[in-house]
Structure formats: C-alpha cells, structure tokens
C-alpha positions as CSV (number, residue, x, y, z in Angstrom):
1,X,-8.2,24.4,-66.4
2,X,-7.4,22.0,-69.4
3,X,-4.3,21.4,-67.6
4,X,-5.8,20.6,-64.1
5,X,-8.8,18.1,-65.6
6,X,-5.8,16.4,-68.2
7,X,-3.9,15.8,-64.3
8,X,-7.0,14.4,-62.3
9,X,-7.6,12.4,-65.9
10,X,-3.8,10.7,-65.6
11,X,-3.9,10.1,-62.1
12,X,-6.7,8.4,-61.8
13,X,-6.5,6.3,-64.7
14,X,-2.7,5.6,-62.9
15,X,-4.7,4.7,-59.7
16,X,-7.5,2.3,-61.7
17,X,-4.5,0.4,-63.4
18,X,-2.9,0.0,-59.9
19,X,-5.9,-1.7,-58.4
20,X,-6.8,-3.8,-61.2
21,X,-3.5,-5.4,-61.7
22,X,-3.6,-6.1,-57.7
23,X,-7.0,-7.8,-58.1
24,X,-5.8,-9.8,-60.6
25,X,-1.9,-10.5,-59.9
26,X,-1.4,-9.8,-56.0
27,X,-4.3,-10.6,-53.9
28,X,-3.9,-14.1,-54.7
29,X,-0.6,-14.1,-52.9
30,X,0.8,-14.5,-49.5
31,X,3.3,-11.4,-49.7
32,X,1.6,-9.0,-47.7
33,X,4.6,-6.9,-46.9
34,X,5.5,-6.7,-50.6
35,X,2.1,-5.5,-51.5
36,X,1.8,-2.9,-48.9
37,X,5.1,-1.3,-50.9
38,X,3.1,-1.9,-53.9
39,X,0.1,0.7,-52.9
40,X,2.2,2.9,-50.9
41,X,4.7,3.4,-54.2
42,X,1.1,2.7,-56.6
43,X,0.1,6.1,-54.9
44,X,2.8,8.0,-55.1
45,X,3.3,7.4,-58.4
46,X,-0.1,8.1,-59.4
47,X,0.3,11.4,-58.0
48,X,4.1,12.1,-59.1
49,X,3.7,10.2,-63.2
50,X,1.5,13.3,-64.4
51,X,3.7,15.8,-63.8
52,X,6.9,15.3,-65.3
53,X,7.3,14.2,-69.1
54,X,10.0,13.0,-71.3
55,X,11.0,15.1,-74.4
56,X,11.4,13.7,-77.8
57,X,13.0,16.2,-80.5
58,X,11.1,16.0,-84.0
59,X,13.4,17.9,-86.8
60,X,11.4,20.2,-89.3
61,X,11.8,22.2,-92.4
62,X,11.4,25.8,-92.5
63,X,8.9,25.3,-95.4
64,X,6.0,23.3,-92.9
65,X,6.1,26.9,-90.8
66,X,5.3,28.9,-94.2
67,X,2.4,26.5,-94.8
68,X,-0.8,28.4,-94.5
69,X,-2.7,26.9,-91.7
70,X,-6.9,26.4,-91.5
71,X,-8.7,28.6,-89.3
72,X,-10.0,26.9,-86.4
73,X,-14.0,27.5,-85.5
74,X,-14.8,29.7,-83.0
75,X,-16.4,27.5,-79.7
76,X,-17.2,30.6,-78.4
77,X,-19.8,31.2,-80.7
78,X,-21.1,28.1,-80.9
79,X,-22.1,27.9,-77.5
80,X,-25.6,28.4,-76.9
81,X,-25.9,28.6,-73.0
82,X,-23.8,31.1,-71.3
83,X,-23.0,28.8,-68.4
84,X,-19.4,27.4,-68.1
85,X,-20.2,23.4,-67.6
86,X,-16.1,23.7,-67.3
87,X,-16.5,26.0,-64.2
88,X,-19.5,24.0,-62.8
89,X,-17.6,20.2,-62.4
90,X,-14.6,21.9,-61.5
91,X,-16.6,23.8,-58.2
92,X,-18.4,20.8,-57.8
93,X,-15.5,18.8,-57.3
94,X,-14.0,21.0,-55.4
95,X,-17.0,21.7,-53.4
96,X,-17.1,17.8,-52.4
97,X,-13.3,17.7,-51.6
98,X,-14.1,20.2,-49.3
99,X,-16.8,18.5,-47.3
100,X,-15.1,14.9,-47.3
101,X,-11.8,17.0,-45.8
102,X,-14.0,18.5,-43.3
103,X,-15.5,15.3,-42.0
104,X,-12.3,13.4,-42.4
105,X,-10.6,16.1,-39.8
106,X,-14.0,15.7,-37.7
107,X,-13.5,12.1,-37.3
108,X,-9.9,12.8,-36.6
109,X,-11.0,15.1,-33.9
110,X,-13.4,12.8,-32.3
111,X,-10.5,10.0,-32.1
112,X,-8.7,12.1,-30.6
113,X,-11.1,13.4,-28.0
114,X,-11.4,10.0,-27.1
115,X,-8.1,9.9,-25.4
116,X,-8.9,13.2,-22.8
117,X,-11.8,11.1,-21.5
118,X,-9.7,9.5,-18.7
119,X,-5.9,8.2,-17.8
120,X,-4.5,5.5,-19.8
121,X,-2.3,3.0,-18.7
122,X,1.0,3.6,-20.7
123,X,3.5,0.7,-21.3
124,X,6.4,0.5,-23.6
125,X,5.6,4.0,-25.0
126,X,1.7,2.6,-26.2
127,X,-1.5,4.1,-24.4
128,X,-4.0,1.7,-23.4
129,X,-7.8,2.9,-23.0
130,X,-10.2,0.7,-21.3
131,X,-13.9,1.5,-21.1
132,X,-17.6,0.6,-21.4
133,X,-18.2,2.7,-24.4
134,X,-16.0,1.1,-27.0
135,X,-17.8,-2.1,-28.4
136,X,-14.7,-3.0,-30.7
137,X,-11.2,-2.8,-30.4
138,X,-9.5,0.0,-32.6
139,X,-5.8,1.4,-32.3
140,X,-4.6,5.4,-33.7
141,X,-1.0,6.3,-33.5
142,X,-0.1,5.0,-30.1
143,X,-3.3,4.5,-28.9
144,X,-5.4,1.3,-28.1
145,X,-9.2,1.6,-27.3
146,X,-10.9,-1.8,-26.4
147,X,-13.4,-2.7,-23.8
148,X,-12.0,-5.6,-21.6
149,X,-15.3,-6.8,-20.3
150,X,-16.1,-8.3,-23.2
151,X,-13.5,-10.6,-23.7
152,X,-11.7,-13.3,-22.0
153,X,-7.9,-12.8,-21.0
154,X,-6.7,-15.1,-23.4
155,X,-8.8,-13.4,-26.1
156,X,-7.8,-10.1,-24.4
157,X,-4.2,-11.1,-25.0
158,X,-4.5,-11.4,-29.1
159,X,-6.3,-8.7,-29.7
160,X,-4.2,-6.5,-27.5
161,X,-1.0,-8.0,-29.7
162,X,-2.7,-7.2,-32.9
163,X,-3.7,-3.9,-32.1
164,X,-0.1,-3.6,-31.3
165,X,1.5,-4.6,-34.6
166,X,-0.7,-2.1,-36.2
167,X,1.2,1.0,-34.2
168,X,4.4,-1.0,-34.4
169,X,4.3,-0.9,-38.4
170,X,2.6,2.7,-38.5
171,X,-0.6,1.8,-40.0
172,X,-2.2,4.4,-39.4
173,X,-0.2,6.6,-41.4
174,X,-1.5,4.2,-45.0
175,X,-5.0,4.6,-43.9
176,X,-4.6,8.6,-43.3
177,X,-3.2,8.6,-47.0
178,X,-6.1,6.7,-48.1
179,X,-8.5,8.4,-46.4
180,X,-7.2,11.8,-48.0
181,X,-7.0,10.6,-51.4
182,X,-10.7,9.2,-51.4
183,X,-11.8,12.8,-50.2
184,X,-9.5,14.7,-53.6
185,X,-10.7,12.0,-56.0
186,X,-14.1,10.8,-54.4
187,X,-15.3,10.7,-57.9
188,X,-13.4,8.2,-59.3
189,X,-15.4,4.6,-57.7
190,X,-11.9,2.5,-58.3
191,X,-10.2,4.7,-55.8
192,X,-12.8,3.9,-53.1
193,X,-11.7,-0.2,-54.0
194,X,-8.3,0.1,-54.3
195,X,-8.6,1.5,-50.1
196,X,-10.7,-1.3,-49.5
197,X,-8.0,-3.2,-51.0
198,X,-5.4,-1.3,-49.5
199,X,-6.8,-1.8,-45.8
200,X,-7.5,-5.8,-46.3
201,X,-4.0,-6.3,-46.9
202,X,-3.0,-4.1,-43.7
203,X,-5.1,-6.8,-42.1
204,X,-3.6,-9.7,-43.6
205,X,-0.1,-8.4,-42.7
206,X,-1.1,-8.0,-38.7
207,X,-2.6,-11.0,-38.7
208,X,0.3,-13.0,-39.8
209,X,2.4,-11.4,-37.9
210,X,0.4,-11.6,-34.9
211,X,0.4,-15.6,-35.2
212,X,4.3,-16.0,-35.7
213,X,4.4,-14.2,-31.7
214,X,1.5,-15.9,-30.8
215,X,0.8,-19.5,-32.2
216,X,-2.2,-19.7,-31.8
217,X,-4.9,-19.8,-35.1
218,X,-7.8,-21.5,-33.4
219,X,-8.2,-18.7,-30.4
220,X,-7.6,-15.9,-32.6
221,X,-10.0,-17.0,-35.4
222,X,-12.6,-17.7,-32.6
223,X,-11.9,-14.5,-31.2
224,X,-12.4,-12.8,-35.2
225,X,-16.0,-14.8,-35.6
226,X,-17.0,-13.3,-31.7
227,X,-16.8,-9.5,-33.4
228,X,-18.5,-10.2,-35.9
229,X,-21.8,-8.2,-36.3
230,X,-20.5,-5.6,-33.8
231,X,-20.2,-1.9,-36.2
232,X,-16.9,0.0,-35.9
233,X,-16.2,3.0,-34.3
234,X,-14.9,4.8,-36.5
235,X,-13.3,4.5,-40.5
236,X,-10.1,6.0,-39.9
237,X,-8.8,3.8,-37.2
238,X,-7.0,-0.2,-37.9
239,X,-9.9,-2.1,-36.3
240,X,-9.8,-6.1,-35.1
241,X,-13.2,-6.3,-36.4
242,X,-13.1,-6.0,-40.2
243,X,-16.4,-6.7,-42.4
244,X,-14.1,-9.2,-44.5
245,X,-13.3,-11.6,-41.8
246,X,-14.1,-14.8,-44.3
247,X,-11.3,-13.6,-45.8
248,X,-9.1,-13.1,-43.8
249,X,-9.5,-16.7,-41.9
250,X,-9.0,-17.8,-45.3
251,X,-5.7,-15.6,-45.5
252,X,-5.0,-16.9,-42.0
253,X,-5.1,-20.7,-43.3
254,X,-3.9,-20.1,-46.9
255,X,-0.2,-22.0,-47.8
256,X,2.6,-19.6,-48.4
257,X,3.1,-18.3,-51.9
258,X,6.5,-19.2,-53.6
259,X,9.2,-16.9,-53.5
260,X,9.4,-17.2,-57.5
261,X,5.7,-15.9,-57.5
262,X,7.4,-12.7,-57.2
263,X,8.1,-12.3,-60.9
264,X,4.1,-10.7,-60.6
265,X,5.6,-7.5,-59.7
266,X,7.1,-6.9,-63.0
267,X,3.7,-6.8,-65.0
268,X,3.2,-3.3,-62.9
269,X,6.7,-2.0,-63.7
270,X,6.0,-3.0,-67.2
271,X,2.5,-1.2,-67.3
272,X,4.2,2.2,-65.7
273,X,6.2,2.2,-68.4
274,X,3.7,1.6,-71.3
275,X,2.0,4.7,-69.5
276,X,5.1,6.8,-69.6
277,X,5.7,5.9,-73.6
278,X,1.9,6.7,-74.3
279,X,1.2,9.9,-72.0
280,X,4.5,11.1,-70.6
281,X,6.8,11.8,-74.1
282,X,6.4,15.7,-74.6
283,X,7.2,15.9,-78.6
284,X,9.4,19.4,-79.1
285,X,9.7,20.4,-82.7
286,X,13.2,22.2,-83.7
287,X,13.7,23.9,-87.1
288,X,16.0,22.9,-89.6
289,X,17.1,25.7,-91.7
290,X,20.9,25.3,-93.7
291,X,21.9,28.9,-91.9
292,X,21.2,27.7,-88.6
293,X,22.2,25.3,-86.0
294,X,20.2,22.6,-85.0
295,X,17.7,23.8,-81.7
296,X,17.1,27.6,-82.3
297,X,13.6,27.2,-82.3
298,X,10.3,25.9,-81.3
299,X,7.1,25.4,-82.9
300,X,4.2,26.3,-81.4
301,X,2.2,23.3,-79.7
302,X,-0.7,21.6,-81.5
303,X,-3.8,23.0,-81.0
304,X,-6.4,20.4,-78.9
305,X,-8.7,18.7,-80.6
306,X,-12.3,19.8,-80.0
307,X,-14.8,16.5,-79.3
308,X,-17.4,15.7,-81.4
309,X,-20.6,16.3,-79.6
310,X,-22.4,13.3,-78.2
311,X,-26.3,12.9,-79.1
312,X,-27.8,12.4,-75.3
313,X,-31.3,10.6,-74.5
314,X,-34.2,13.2,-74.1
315,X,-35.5,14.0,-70.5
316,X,-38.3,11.9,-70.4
317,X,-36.2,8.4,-71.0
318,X,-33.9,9.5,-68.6
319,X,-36.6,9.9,-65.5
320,X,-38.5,7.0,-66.7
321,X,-35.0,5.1,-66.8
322,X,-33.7,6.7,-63.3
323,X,-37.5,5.9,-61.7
324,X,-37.5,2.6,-62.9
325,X,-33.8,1.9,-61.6
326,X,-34.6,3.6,-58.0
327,X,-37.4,1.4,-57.2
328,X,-35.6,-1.6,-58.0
329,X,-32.1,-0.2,-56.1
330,X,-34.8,0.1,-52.8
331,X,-36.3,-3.3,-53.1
332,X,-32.8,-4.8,-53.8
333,X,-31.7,-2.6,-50.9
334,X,-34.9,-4.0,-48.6
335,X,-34.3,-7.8,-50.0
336,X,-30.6,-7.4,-49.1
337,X,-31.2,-6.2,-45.2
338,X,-33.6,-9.2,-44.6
339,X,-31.3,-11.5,-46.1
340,X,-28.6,-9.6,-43.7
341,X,-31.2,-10.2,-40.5
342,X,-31.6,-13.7,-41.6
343,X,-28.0,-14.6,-41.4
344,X,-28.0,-12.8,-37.8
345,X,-30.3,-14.8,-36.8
346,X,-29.0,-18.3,-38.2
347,X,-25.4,-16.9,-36.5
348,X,-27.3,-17.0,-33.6
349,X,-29.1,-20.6,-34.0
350,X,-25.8,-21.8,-34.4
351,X,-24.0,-20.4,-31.4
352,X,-27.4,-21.8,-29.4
353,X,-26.6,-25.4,-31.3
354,X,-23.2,-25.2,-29.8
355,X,-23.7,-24.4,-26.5
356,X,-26.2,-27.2,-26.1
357,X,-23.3,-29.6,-27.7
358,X,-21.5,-28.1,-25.2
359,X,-24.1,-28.8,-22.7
360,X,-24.5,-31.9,-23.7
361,X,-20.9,-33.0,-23.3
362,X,-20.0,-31.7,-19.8
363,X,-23.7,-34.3,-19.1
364,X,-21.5,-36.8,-20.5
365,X,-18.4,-36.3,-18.7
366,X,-20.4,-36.2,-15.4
367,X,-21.9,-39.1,-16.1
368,X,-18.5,-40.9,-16.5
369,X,-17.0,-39.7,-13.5
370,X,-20.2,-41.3,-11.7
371,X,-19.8,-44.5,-13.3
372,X,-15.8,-44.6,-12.3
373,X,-16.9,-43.6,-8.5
374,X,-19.6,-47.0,-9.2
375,X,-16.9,-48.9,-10.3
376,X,-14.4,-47.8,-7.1
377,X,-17.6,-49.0,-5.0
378,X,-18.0,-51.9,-6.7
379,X,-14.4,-52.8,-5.8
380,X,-14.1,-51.9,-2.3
381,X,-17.1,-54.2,-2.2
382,X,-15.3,-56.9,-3.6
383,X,-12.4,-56.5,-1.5
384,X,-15.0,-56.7,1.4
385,X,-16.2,-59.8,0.2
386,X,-12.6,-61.2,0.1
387,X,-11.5,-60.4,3.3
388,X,-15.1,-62.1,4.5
389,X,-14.4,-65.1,2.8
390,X,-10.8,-65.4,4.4
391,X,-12.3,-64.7,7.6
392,X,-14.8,-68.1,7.1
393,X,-11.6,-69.9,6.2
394,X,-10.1,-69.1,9.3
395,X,-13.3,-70.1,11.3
396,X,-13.8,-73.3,9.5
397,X,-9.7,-74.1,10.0
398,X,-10.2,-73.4,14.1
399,X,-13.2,-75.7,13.7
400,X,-11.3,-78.4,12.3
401,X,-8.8,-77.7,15.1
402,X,-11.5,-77.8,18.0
403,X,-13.2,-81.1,16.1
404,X,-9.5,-82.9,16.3
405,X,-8.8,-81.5,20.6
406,X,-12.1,-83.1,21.0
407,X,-11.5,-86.3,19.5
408,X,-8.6,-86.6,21.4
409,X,-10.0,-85.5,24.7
410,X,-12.3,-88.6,24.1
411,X,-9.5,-91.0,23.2
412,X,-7.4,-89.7,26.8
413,X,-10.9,-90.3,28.5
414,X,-11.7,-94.4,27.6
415,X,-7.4,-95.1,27.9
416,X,-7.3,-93.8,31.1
417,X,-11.0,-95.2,32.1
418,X,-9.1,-98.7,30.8
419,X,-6.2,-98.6,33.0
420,X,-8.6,-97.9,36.1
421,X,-10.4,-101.4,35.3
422,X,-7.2,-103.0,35.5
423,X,-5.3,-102.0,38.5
424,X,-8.4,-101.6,40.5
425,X,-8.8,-104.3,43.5
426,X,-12.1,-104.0,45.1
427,X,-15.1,-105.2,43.1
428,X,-16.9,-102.6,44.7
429,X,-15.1,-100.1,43.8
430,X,-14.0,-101.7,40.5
431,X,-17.4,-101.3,39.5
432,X,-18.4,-97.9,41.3
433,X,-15.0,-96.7,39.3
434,X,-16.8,-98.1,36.3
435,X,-19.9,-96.3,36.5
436,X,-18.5,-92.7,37.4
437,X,-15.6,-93.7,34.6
438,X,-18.5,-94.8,32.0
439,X,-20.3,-91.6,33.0
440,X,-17.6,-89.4,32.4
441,X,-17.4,-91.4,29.2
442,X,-20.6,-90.5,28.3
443,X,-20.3,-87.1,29.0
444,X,-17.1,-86.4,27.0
445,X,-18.5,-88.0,23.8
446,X,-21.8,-85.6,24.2
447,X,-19.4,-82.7,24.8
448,X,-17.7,-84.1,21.7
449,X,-20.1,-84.7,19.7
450,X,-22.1,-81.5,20.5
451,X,-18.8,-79.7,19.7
452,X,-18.5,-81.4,16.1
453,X,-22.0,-80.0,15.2
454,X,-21.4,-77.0,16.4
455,X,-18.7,-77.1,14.5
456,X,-20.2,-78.4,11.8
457,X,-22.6,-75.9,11.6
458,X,-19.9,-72.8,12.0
459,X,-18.6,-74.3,9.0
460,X,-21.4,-74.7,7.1
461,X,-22.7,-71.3,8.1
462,X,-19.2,-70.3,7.1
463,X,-19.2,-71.8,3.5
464,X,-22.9,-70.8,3.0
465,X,-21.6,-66.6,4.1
466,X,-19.1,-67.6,1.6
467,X,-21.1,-68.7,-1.3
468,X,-23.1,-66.0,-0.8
469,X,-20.4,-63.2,-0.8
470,X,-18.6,-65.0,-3.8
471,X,-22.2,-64.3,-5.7
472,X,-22.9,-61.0,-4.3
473,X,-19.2,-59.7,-5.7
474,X,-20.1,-61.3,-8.7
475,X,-23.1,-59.8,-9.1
476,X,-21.8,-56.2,-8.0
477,X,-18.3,-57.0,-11.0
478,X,-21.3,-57.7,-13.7
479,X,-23.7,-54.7,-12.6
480,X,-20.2,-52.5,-12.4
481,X,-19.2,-54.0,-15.7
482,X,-22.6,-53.3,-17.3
483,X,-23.1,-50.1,-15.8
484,X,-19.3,-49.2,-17.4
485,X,-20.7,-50.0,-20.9
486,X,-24.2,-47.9,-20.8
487,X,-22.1,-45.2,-19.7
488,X,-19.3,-45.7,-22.0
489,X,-21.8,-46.1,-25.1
490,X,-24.0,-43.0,-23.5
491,X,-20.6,-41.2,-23.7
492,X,-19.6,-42.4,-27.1
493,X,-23.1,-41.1,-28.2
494,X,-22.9,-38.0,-26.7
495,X,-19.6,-37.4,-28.2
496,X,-20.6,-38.1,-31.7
497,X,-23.9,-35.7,-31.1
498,X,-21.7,-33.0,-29.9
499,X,-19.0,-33.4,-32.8
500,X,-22.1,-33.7,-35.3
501,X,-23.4,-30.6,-33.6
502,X,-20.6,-28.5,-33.2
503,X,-20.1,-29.6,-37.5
504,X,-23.0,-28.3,-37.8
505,X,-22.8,-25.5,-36.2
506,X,-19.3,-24.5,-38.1
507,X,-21.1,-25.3,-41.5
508,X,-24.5,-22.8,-40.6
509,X,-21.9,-20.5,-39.4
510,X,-19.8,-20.6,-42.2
511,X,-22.7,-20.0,-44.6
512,X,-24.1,-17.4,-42.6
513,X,-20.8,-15.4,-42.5
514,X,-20.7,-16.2,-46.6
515,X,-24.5,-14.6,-46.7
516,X,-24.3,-11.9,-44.1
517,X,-20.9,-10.5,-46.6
518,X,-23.0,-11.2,-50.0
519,X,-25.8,-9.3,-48.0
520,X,-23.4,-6.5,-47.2
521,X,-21.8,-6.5,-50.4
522,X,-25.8,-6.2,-51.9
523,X,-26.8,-3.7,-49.4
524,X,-24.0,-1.3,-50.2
525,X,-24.2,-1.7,-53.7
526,X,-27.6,-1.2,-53.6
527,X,-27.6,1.7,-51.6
528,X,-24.8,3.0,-54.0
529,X,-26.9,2.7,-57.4
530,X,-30.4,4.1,-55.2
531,X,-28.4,7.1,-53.9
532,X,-26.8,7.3,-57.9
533,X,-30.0,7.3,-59.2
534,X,-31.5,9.6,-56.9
535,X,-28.6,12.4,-57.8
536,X,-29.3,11.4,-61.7
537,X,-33.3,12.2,-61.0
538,X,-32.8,15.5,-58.8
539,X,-30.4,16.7,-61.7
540,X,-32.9,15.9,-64.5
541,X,-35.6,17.8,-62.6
C-alpha cells in the first residue's frame, strides 16, 4: 500500500511540474506541434519515471551491522480507532476511478451510437454526418457530426477542413489519453489544467494548420465568434466551438515565435533530471569485511519514518468555516451567471448594432445608384437640348437662305419691269404695262417682306427655344451636380456611421467575449469551491 500511495505521490507531482513549466515557458509560444510532443512525452513519463530507479552503492563496515539498533514504537498500539484511514482513501479513490471510467465509456458509447442513426456520406476514407440534432460541429476517429443548416457554404467549408485536420493528426487519440488519466488521478486539480491545457494547444495546432490550406483569417474567426454561446456535445470529442475562443483568435493573429525560442525545452529536460537525482537513486548498502569481496551482501532498507501528527481545527470552526465559505461560493456562483447573462445579452446588442450598420449601408448604396441613374437623365437631357439647339441653327440658316431668294426675286422683278418701260411703243400700253408691272411690284415686295418677318420671327422663336434650352440644361447639370453632392456626403456619412458602428460593435463584442470567459472562469470556480465545501461539511457531519 506504501508503495502504491509513494507511486500516485511521484506521478502526480511529475504531472504538476509538467503543467507548470508549460504555463510558464510554452504557452507563450507559437510551436504548437512541439508542445503537443511535450504533453504526449510529459505523460508518459509521468507514468513511466516512478517506476524504475538508479542504484548508487554505499560501502560499509561490518562493525555498523553489530551496532545495537533502537526499538521502533509500536503504531499499532497507538492507534485509537480501529478503522484503517489507509484502507478508506485508497477505496475511495478507487471507488471514484471507477465511476469517472464508467461515464467516460458511456460517453464513448453515446458517440458512437451517433453514427447508427442514419448513412453518412463517406469521402476519402472520412464519414460525414449531417443532421438537425447536432448544434456544434465535433469530429471522433473518422467521423464528422455538424449540422449544415446553420452555416453558410463558405463557413461550411472551414469548419469541415478543421474538423478534418483533427482526424488527419489523430486527435482524438491525446484527448482519450487525457480523458483516462483525469478519471485515475481525478484527485489531483493540476491534472484537470494540464488537459485543459493539453486540448487548447490541439486547437491552436488545427487552427494554424487550417489557415496555411485555407487563407482565410477573417471568415474563419467570424465563423469561431458565430459558435459562440452554443454548449458542446460532448467532452470527449475535438469540437470547432471551444469556450477559449479569445484565445485562440489571439493565437490565430499572434507573430511566429523564433526558432531560437526553442532553447525553452531544455528547462523540462533539466527538471526530469533534478527529479531523477532526488527521487529515483535507490541507495544499496554492500559490506566491507577484509575476508570478503566487495558485494556479498545487503543491508536491510531503512525503516520509514513515521509523521509527526498534525494538531487539526475542532469541529465547530470547521462547519462554521465550511458554512461561511458555501454561502459565499453560491452568491459568487449567482453573481457570476448574471454577469454570464449580461454578456449574452450585450453579444446580442452588438450583433443588432451591426446589422443596422449593415442596414444602413446597403440605404446608402441604393441611394447612389439613384443618384448615378439622375445624373444619366440629366445627360440624355442635355444631349436633347443640343440636338434642339442645332436643329434652331439649321432653321435660322434656311431663313437666312429664304430672306436672300426673296431679295432677289425682288431685284429680278423691278429689272425686268425696267426693261418693259423701255422697249415698249404704245403709250397705252406703256402705261397699262406699268400698272400691272408696278402691281406685281408691289406684290413681290409684300411677299418679300411678309417672308423676312416670318422669317424673322422663326428665328427669333428659334434663338428664344435656344436660350431657353441652354438654361434648362444648365439648370438640370447644377440640380444633377447638387444632387451628386447630397448624395455623395449622405454616402460619406453613412459610411463613417457604419464603420463607427461596426467599431463599436467589435469593441462590445470584444468585451463581452473577455466577460462572458471571466464569467465562465468565475462560475466554474465557484461551483468548484461550493461543491468542495459542501463535501467538507457532509464529512464533518
């Protein structure tokens, strides 16, 4: 029994020191493959260190064996309660490890039950499950469960591809290992970290090498905030939906680490081996007698040292204590899920904010394209206007032309009414010529002169349609022109609302995903020390 508690004592002080040199040395970094060695070996060490030892020969005299030793006191009659506390912690743990194996094998079971719901569609040796049931995407083995409705194709297509590089780089097979160790050593609280740990990095690892297939970081860290809030399906299973997914879009936009930050490993190998020197080195005793050669025998092992017993507070601090602790674990644990509601609902504000940004801006956009169709109008009108005012130059040019036939129609009438005077020889005739001649005359010059104002006129009329066409394209270039600017301003302004907006937005979102982890982080711990308290208190009574 001695043996067994001085094993679970090595191993998980082994497993403690793994963790705490991560936290400190390798989370920082950007070498997510190296670190996944790192717990992978971390664990197999732990469980490997403990049971192999180095021997170190110490020489004695014959004389130290003929000393006369001390008798040791009897513990058995010391003891005042019959009960074996020994026997007790060892069934208790055992008891637990038990259960948590049980429920681990459960959940196993109903992953796998899963899969003999309906047919999947198998490509390149991966089963695909699609239904209504699964609110987050999870992968096991060779199986992906996700729920296409609710997600776009292009957000389909990343999440399919992450889920993918988990069964590509066996991750399931790290979590199964976790799993198992949490249930044999579910009393050690590091062990339960260093998993968290463990499966953060596992995350980390897909999700850089889902963006070197898939360059894309703004989709994919969109598609991360939509899942967030939504619970998992399960714990055993490599989810998209982490509850650290501030992190990892931190990890997603963190610079590389330098290659010659890999000198961080050797503070590990350094602190196995300070273990080894302090824990593993088995001391064998040899006797040195002048008859004999060197190792013919063995001294007996050292007797363990017996405790000294530690005073413990009487039963009525401890409840006081435990009751006092327990109400304050609840109303930490009620403070925490209103703070957690909160953040749900300022999540939500936000997404509201942006879709009225978004709202906003497709206004805007309409209202350009209805200013460019005013503009087009405005010019066809202006080409209109153009072809009108070419049209009155041609009328007032055939004017011109009908003024000038007249004026010589007029000149053709008096030459010829001239030469008639002349050549005539009766008076009588001479002068009745005249008259009809004269008449004609007359005539002519009305017609002319009638046809000059009417020319007139059609080019007055002309010029006036002209004028009035030049101001009514000038009017429709200023209204288009003014009518660009509103809009264009209107569209600047909606543009700055909607960028100010959607910063907004980002910001609440970004504190709200920073509350709704410290809310988590405060719920669980709280629940932890209420539920730790509660054991402490039931044992007391």
């Amino acid at each position: 029994m001695e043996a067994l508690y001085l094993y679970l004592f090595k191993a998980n002080l082994l497993l403690t020191l793994f963790y705490i040199l991560y936290k400190i040395l390798l989370q920082p970094t950007t070498f997510y493959t190296q670190n996944r060695y790192y717990f992978l070996s971390g664990l197999l060490l732990s469980l490997l260190m403990p049971l192999w030892y180095f021997s170190q020969t110490v020489w004695i005299t014959a004389d130290v064996l003929d000393a006369p030793i001390a008798a040791l006191p009897s513990v058995a009659q010391d003891r005042e309660h019959p009960l074996d506390f020994a026997l007790v912690i060892s069934g208790t743990i055992a008891a637990t490890a038990l259960v948590l194996l049980t429920r681990l094998l459960l959940k196993i079971r109903r992953v796998h039950h899963l899969s003999t719901v309906e047919q999947p569609l198998i490509r390149n040796g991966i089963r695909y499950y699609d239904q209504v049931e699964y609110r987050t995407p999870f992968s096991f083995w060779n199986s992906i469960y996700y729920n296409s409705r609710n997600y776009s194709e292009a957000e389909l297509e990343v999440i399919l591809l992450h889920e993918k590089v988990h069964i590509d780089q066996k991750h399931t097979v790290d979590i199964l290992i976790l799993q198992l160790l949490c249930c044999l050593f579910w009393f050690n609280p590091w062990m339960w970290k260093l998993k968290t740990a463990a499966i953060a990095n596992l995350e980390f690892l897909t999700d850089e090498a889902v963006l070197q297939q898939s360059p894309r970081p703004v989709l994919y860290q969109k598609t991360l905030l939509k899942t967030v809030g939504i619970p998992l399906k399960t714990s055993i299973t490599p989810a998209f939906n982490q509850s650290f997914i501030k992190t990892r879009i931190m990890k997603i936009n963190q610079s590389k680490t330098q290659k010659i930050q890999a000198v961080r490993y050797g503070f590990p190998l350094a602190a196995v081996v300070v273990f080894t020197l302090l824990f593993q080195v088995k001391i064998v005793a040899q006797v040195k007698t002048p008859n004999s050669p060197p190792n013919t025998a063995v001294a007996p092992p050292m007797p363990p040292q017996i405790p000294a017993a530690v005073s413990e507070p009487n039963d009525s601090q401890m409840g006081t204590s435990n009751a006092s602790q327990t109400a304050a674990a609840i109303r930490d644990n009620a403070t925490a899920i209103k703070d957690l509601e909160n953040a749900k609902k300022d999540t939500k504000t936000a997404a509201e904010a942006i879709k009225e940004a978004k709202i906003d801006m497709q206004t805007a956009k309409s209202d350009l394209e209805a200013a460019k169709a005013d503009i087009e109008t405005a010019k066809r009108d202006l080409e209109t206007a153009k072809k009108d005012i070419e049209t009155a130059k041609r009328d007032v040019e055939t004017a011109k032309k009908d003024i000038e036939a007249a004026k010589r129609d007029v000149e053709t009438a008096t030459n010829q009414l001239g030469t008639k005077v002349l050549t005539s020889k009766d008076k009588r005739t001479n002068t009745a010529l005249t008259k009809r001649d004269i008449l004609a005359l007359t005539q002519a010059k009305d017609a002319a002169t009638n046809a000059r104002k009417i020319a007139l006129s059609q080019v007055e009329a002309n010029q006036k349609h002209l004028e009035e066409a030049r101001i009514a394209a000038s009017n429709a270039r200023k209204i288009a022109l003014s009518q660009v600017e509103a809009n264009q301003k209107q569209l600047e302004e909606a543009r700055v609302a909607a960028s100010h907006a959607r910063k907004i937005a980002l910001s609440q979102i970004e504190t709200n995903l920073k509350q709704l982890e410290e809310a988590r982080i405060a719920a669980s711990n709280a629940r932890k020390l209420a539920l730790k308290h509660i054991e402490a208190s039931k044992r007391d009574e």
